[in-house]
N, C-alpha and C positions, 0 to 999 in steps of 0.2 A: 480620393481627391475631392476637395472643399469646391463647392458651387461658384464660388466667386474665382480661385483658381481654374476651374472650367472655362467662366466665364472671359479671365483676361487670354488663355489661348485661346479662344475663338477671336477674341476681339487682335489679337497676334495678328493671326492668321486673315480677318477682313483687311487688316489693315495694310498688312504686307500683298496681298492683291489689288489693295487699291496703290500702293508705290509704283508694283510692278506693270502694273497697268497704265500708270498719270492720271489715273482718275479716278477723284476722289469724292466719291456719291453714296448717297445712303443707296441708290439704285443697285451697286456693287456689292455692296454690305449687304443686303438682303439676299443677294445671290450667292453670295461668298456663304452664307447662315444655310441656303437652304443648302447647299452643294454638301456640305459636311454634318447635315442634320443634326443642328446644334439643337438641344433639349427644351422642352417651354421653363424650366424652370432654371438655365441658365440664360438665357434671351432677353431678359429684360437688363441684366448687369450687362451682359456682353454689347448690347446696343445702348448704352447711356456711356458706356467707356470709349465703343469706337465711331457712332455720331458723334460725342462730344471731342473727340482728340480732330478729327476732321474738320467739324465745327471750328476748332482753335488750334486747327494748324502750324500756321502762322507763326503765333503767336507761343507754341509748345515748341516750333525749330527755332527761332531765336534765343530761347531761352535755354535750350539743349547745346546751342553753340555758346554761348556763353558760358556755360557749366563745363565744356569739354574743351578741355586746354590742347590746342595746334590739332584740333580737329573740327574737320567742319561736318557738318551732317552730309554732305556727296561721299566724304572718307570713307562712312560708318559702312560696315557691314549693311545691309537691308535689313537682318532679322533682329542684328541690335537697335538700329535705328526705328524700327519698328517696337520692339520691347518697350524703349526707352521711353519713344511719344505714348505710349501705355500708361506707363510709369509716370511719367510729369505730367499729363494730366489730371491722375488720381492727386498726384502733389501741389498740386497749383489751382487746380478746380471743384476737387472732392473732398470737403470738412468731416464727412464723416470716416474716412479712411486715412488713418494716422499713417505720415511718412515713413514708420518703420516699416508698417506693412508693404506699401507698396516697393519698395527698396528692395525687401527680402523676399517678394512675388516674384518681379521684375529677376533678381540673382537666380533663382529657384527655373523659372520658365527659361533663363537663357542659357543655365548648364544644360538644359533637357533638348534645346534646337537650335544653338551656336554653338560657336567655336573655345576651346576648352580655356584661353584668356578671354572670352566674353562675360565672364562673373566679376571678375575684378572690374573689369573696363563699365560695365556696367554700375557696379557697385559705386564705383569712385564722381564716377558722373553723376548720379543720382543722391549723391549724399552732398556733391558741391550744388547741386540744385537747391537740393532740402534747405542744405545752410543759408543760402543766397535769400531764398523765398521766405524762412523765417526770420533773417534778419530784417527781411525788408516790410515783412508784415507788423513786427516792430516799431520801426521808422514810420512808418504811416498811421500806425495807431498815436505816437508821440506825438506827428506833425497837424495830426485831427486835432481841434480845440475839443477840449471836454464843456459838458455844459452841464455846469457847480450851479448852486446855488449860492448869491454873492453874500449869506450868511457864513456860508462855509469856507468859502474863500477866505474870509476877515481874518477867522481863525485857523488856518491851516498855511502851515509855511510850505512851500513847493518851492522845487528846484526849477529851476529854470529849463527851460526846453531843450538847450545847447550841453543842460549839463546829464540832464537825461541819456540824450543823443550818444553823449562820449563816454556814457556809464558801458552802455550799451555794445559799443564798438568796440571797446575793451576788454567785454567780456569773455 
């Protein structure tokens, strides 16, 4: 097993003692790290994946609720609910880990410690994420003003913004 999959069951497993707990502290995580004597050479992934999902909590359950249709994150399982703020994380805050990977971690870690429809359940949520978050990285690249040089402008026909927009949508 690959260092980085090491590192997201540990970061599982901090993470899922910080739910079970309601406290959600790097103080925990550390304990959680030492209790299972997780490796120095997987420790630094496992702590930037589950500081960071704690860090953006928040802000990783609303977007998890939103991706999961007539489910709300109280529904989930713990250990999926846990994967998953894993998992969107890496998708929404980590540029160097491409949403397949973490998608097919995420499927991989939750056949090994959930329940045997938690790979799909998983899967399906995390791939309406993916799409949600690149279309909208999309959109905000469009709705940013570029800054041309107004040489180039002169000579360059562009589409309009709205028609961009609905190129886009339509994809």
């Amino acid at each position: 097993m690959g260092l980085r999959r090491q590192a997201r069951e540990v970061a599982l497993q901090a993470l899922f003692v910080c739910d079970f707990s309601g406290k959600w502290s790097t103080k925990i995580v550390d304990e959680t790290f030492s209790h299972f004597g997780v490796a120095p050479s997987v420790k630094p992934f496992a702590e930037k994946l589950t500081n960071g999902a704690i860090e953006k909590i928040s802000e990783i359950d609303t977007e998890l609720t939103k991706s999961s249709q007539n489910w709300s994150i109280t529904r989930m399982s713990r250990v999926d609910r846990c994967i998953l703020r894993v998992a969107c994380y890496e998708i929404l805050f980590l540029a160097d880990v491409p949403n397949s990977v973490a998608i097919n971690e995420a499927i991989e870690i939750s056949k090994k410690y959930s329940a045997d429809d938690s790979p799909s359940f998983v899967n399906g949520v995390l791939d309406r994420l993916a799409s949600v978050s690149k279309l909208s990285s999309k959109v905000e690249s469009i709705a940013r003003p570029a800054v041309v040089a107004p040489d180039v402008l002169k000579n360059r026909e562009e589409k309009s913004r709205e028609e961009e927009l609905e190129s886009i949508l339509l994809d």
